[in-house]
C-alpha positions, 0 to 999 in steps of 0.5 A: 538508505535516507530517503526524503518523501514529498507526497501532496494530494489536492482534490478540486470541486467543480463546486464549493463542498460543503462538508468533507471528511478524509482519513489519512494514512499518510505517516510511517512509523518506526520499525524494522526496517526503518527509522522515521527522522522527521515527518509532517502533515500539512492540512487546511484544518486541524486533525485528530490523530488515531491507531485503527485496528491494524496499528497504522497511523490516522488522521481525520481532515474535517472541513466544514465549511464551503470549500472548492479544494482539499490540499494534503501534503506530508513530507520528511525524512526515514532511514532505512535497512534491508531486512530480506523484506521481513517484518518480525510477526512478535506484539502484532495488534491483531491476529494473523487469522484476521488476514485470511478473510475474504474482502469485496476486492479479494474474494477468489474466483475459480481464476484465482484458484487456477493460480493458487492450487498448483502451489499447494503441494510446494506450499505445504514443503517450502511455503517461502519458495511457493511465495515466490514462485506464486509472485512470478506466475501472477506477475507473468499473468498480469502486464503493469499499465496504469489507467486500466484499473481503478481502487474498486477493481478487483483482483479476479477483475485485474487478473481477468484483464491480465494487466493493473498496476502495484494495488492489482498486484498485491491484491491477486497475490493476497486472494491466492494467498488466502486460498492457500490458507496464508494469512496476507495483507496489503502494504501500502507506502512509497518506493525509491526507483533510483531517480533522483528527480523522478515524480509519481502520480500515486505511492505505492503497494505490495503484499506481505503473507507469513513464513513460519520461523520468518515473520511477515515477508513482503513482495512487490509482485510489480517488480517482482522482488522483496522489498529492501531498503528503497521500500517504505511503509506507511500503513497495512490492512486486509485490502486497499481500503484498509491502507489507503493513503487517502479516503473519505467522503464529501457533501457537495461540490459537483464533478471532482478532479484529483491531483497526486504528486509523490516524490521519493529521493536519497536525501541529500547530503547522503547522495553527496556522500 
């Protein structure tokens, strides 16, 4: 599939900020699964440009001076291929046992344990089949309502509420994963729903945990599959805060409204096609 991706954020201030700082994880790069043809980050300022820790992508928008408003777009175009949702797990930059630690947005609590140990047993038969099985319980559990949540929600809070949306999703299915003793992680990135004019107010997020003999296999709880060739990714991490497409600070500038607009679509001389 060949999918164009348009993805602007525009923070306003009810005052100019003086300084503000954001670190951008906002460019896929080429792997299984994808190949990037093109990609460009627009930004008021110039940005260094850094792999952290986990290989992905970052770079740092610093505005120093007086400013009412941040605007980032990045857009372009991947191919890309089903691959079953699986990443190979060869020349990982860092160790699988670094995706069995707890995170602030991950710490289980005996909810999250209720979920998980059922599938111990399975677990320890057919870890893939469990995955699965895990996916459909917490997407049971848990209804898809956006503005209910929020980045600092947790996942024993989101499973609590018994809704959330896409980060929710992936962070219950990352904490019952960890309490199996399953290296998993967050997945951030952008979905094609099949709409050509369709436009989002954020990307979107999934989990991936590792199968022996596979590799690291995805799964979008929200939907309740494995991501396939409509999936992109752009950046992977403990938690949200390891992936977020956008964070970072500011000094200044009063009450803060955010903007987001992402449009994912077949590109088009491929639709016509």
């Amino acid at each position: 599939m060949h999918l164009a991706i348009d993805h602007q954020t525009v923070y306003r201030y009810g005052e100019p900020a003086n300084h503000s700082i954001q670190y951008l994880r906002l460019t896929p790069l080429s792997c299984v699964g994808q190949a990037v043809r093109s990609w460009t980050v627009d930004a008021p300022s110039r940005m260094p440009q850094w792999r952290d820790a986990y290989d992905n992508i970052v770079h740092v928008l610093t505005i120093d001076r007086p400013h009412s408003e941040v605007r980032v777009r990045v857009f372009g175009e991947i191919d890309t291929q089903d691959t079953n949702g699986i990443v190979p797990a060869e020349n990982e930059p860092v160790a699988a046992a670094v995706f069995l630690r707890e995170t602030a947005l991950t710490e289980p609590d005996e909810a999250i344990r209720g979920v998980a140990e059922p599938m111990r047993s399975l677990v320890e038969r057919d870890r893939l089949n469990a995955l699965h099985r895990m996916m459909n319980t917490i997407r049971d559990a848990m209804d898809y309502r956006i503005g209910e949540t929020d980045a600092r929600t947790t996942a024993p809070a989101a499973l609590a509420a018994e809704s959330g949306v896409c980060q929710d999703h992936a962070h219950v299915f990352i904490s019952c994963a960890r309490t199996l003793g399953i290296p998993a992680r967050y997945v951030s990135g952008y979905l094609f729903a099949g709409e050509q004019e369709e436009t989002y107010t954020a990307g979107h997020a999934w989990a991936e945990a590792l199968v022996p003999g596979l590799g690291w296999v995805g799964f979008d709880v929200a939907n309740r599959v494995c991501p396939g060739e409509a999936y992109v990714r752009a950046a992977v991490g403990r938690d949200y805060l390891d992936a977020a497409p956008v964070r970072g600070a500011r000094r200044g500038g009063g009450d803060e409204d955010l903007d987001v607009q992402v449009r994912v679509a077949q590109a088009q001389h491929q639709a016509q096609a």
